[in-house]
PDB file of N, CA, C and O in Angstrom:
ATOM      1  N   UNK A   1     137.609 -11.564 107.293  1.00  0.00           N
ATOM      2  CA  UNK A   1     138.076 -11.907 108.644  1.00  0.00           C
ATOM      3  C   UNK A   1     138.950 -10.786 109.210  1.00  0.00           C
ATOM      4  O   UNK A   1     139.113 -10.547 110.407  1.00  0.00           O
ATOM      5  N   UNK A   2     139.512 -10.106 108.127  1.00  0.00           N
ATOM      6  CA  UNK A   2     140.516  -9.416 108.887  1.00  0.00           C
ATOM      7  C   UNK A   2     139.791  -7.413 109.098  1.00  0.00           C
ATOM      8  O   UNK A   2     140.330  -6.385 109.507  1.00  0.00           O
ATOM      9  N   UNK A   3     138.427  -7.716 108.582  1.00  0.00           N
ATOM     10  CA  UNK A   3     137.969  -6.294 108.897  1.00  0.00           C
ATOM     11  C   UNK A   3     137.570  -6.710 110.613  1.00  0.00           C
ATOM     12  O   UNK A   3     137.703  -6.019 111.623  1.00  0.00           O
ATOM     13  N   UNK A   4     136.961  -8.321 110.424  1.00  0.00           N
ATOM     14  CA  UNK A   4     136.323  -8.368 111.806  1.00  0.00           C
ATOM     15  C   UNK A   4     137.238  -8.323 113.061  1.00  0.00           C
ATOM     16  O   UNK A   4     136.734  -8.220 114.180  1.00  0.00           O
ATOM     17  N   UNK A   5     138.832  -8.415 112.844  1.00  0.00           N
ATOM     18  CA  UNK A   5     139.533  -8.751 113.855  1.00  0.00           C
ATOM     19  C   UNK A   5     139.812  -6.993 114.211  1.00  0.00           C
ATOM     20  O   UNK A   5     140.016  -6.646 115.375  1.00  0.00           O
ATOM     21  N   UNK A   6     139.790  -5.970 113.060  1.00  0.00           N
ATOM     22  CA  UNK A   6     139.880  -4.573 113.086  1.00  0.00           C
ATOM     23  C   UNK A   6     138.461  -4.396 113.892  1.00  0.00           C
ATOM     24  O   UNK A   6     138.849  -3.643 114.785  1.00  0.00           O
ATOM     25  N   UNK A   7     137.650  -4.519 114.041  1.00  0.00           N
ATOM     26  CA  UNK A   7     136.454  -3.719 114.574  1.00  0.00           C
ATOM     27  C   UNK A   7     136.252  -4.761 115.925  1.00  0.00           C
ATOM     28  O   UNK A   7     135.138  -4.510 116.383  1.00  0.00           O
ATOM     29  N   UNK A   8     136.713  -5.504 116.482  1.00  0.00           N
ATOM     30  CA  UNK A   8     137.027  -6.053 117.412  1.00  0.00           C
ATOM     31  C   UNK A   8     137.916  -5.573 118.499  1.00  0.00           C
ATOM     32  O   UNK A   8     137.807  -5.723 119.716  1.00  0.00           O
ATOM     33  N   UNK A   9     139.185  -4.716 117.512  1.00  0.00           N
ATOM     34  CA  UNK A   9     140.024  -4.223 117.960  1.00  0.00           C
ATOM     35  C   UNK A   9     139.974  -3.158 118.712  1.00  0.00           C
ATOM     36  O   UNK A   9     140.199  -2.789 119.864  1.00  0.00           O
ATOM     37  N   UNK A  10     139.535  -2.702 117.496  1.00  0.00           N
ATOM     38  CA  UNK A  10     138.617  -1.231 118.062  1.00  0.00           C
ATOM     39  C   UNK A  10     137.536  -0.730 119.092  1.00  0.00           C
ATOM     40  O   UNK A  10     137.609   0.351 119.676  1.00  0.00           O
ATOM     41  N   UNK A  11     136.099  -2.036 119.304  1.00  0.00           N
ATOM     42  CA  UNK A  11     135.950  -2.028 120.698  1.00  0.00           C
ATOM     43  C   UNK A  11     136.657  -2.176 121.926  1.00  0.00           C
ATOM     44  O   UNK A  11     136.270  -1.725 123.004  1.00  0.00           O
ATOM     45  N   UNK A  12     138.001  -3.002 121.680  1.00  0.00           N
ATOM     46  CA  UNK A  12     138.486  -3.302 122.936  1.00  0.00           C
ATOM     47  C   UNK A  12     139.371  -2.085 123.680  1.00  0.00           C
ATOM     48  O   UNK A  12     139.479  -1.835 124.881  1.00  0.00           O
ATOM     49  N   UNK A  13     140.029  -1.348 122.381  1.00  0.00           N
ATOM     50  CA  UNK A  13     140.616  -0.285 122.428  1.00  0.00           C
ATOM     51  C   UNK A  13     139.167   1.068 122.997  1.00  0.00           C
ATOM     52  O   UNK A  13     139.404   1.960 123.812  1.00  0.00           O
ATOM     53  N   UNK A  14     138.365   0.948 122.605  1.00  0.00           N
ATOM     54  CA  UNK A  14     137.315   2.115 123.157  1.00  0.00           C
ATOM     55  C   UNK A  14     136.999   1.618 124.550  1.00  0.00           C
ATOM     56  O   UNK A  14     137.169   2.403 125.482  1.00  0.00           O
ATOM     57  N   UNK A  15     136.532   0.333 124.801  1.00  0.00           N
ATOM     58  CA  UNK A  15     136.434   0.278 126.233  1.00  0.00           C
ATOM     59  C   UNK A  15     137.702   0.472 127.275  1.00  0.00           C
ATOM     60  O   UNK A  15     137.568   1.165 128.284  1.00  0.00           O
ATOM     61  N   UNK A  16     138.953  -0.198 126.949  1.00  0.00           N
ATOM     62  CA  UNK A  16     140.154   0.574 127.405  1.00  0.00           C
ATOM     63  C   UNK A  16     140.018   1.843 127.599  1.00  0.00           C
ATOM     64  O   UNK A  16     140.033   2.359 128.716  1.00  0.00           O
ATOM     65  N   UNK A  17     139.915   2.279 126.839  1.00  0.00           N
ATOM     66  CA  UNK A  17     139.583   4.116 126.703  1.00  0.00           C
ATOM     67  C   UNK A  17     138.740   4.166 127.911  1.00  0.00           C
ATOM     68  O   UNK A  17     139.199   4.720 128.910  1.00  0.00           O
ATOM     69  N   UNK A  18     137.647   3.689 127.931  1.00  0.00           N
ATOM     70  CA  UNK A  18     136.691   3.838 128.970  1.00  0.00           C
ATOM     71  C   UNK A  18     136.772   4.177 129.782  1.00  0.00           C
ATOM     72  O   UNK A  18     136.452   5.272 130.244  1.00  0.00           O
ATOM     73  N   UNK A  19     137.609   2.628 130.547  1.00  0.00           N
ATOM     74  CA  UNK A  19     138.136   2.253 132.039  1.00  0.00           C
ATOM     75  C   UNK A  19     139.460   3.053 132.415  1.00  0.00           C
ATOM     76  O   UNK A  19     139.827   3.027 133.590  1.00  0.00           O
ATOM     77  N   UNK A  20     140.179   3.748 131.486  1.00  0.00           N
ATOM     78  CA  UNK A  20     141.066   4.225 131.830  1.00  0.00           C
ATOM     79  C   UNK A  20     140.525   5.957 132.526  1.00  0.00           C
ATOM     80  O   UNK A  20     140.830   6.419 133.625  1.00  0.00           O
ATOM     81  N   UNK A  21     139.705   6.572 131.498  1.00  0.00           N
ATOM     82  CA  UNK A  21     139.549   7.779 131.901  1.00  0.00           C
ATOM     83  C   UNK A  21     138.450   7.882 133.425  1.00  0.00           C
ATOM     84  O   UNK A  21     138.209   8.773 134.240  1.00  0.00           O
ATOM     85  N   UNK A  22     138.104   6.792 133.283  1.00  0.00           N
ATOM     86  CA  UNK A  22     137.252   6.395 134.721  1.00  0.00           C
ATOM     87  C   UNK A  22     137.700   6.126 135.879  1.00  0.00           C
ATOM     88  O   UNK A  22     137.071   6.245 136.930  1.00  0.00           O
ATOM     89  N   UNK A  23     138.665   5.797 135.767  1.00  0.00           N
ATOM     90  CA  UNK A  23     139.721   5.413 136.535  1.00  0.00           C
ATOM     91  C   UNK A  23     140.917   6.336 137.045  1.00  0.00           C
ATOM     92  O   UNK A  23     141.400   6.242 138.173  1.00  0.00           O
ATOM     93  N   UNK A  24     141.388   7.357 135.941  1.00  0.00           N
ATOM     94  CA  UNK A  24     141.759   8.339 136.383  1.00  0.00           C
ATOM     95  C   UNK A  24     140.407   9.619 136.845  1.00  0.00           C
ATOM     96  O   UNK A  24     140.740  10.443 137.696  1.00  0.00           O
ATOM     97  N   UNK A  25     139.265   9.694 136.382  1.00  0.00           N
ATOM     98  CA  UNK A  25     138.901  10.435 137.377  1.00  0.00           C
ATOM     99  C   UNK A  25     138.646  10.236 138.757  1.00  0.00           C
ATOM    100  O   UNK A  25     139.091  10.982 139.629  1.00  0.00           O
ATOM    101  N   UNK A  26     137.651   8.839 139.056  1.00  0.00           N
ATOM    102  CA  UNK A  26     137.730   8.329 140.306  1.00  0.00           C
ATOM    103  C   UNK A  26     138.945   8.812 141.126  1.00  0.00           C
ATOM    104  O   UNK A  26     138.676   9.492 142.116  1.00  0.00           O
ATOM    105  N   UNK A  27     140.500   8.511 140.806  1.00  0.00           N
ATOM    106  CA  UNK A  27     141.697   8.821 141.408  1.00  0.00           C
ATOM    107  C   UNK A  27     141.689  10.149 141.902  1.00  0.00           C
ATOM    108  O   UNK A  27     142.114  10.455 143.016  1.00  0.00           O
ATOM    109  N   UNK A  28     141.028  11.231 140.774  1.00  0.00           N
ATOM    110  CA  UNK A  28     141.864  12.473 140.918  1.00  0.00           C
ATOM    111  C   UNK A  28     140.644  13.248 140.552  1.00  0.00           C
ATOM    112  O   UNK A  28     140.436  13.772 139.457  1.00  0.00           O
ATOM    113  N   UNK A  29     139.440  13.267 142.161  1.00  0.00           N
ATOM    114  CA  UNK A  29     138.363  13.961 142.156  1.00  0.00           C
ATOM    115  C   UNK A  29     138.388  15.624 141.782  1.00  0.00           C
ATOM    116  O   UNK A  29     137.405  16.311 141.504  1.00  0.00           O
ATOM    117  N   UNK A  30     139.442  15.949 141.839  1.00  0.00           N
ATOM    118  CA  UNK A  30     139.351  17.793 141.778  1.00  0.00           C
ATOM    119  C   UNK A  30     139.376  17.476 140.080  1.00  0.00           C
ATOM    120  O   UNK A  30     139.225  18.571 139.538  1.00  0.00           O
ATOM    121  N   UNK A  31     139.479  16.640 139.270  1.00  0.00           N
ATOM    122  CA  UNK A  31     139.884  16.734 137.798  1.00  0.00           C
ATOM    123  C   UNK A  31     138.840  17.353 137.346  1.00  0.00           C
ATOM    124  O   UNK A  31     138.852  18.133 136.393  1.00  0.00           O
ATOM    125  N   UNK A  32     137.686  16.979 138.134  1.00  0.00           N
ATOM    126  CA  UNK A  32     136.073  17.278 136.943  1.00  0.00           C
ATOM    127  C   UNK A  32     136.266  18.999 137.098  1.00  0.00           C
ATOM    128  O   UNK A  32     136.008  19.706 136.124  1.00  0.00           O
ATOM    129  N   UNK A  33     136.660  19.508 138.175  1.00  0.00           N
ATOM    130  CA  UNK A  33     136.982  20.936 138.100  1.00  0.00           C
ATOM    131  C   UNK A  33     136.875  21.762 136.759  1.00  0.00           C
ATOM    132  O   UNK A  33     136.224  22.692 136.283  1.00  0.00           O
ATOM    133  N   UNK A  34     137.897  20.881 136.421  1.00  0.00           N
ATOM    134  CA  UNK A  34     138.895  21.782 135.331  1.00  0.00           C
ATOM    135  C   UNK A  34     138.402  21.057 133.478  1.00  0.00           C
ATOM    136  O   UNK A  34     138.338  21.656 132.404  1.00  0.00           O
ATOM    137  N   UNK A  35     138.186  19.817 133.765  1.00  0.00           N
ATOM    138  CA  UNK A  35     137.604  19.028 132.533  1.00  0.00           C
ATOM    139  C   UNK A  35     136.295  18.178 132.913  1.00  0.00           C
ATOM    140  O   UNK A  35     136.273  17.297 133.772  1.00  0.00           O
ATOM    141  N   UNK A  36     135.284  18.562 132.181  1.00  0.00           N
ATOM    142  CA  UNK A  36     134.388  18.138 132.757  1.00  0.00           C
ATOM    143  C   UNK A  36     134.644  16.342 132.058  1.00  0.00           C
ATOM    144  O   UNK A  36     135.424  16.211 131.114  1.00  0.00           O
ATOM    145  N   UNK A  37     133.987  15.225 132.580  1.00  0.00           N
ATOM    146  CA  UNK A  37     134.201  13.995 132.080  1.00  0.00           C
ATOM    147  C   UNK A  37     133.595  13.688 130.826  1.00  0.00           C
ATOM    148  O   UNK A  37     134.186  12.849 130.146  1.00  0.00           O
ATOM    149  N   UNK A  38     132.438  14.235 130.324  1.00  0.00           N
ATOM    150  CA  UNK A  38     131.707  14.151 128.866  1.00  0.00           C
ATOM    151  C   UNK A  38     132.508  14.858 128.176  1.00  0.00           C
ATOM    152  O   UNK A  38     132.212  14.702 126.992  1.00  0.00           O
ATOM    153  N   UNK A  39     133.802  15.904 128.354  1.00  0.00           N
ATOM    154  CA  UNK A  39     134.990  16.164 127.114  1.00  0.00           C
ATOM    155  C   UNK A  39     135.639  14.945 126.743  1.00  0.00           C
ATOM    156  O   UNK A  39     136.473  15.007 125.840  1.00  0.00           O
ATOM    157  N   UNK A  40     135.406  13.895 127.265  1.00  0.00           N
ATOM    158  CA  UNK A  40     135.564  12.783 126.806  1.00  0.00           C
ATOM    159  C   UNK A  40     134.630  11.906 126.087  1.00  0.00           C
ATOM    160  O   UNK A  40     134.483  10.811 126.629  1.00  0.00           O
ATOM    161  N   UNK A  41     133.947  12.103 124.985  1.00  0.00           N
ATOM    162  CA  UNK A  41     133.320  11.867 124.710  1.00  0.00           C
ATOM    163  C   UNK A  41     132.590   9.882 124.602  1.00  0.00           C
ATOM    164  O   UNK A  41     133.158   9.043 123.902  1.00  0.00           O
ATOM    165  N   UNK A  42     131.343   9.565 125.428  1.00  0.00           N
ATOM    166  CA  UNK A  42     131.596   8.220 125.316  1.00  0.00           C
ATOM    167  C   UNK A  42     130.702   7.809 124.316  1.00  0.00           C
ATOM    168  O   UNK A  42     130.639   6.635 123.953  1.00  0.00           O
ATOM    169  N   UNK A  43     129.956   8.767 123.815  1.00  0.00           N
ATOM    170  CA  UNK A  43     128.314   8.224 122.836  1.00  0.00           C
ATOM    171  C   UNK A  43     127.987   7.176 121.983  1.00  0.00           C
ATOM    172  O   UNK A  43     126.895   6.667 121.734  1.00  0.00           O
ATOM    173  N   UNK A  44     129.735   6.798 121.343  1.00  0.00           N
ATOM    174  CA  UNK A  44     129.838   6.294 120.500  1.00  0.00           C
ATOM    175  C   UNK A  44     130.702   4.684 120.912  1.00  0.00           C
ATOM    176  O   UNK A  44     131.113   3.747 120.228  1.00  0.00           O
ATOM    177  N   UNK A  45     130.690   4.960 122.204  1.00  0.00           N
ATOM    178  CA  UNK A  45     131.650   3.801 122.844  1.00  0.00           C
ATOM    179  C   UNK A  45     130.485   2.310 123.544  1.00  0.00           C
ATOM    180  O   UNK A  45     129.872   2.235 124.609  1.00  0.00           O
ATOM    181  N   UNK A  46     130.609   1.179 122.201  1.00  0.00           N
ATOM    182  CA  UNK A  46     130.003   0.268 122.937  1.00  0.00           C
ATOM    183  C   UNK A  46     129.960  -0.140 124.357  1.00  0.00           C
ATOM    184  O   UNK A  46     130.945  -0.017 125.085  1.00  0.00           O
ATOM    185  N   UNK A  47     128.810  -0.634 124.769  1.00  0.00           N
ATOM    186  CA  UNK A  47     129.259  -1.131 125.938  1.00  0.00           C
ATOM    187  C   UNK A  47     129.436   0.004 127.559  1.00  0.00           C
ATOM    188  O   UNK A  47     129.850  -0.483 128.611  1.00  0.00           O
TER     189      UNK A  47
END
């Protein structure tokens, strides 16, 4: 039970991840400039 509440965790924490860096680019269009958005890597991010 307690690996499943860890890998639970861990999706919720990667989609966080998600919405956050999505969210700051949306905000702050000149960003892709300088970092493109796939240096964020999502390949591995359910969902």
């Amino acid at each position: 039970a307690m690996a499943d509440n860890i890998i639970k965790a861990d999706i919720v924490v990667r989609k966080l991840y998600h919405r956050i860096v999505e969210e700051v680019y949306s905000g702050i269009p000149w960003l892709s400039n300088f970092i493109d958005i796939r240096f964020f890597d999502f390949t591995d991010c359910p969902g």
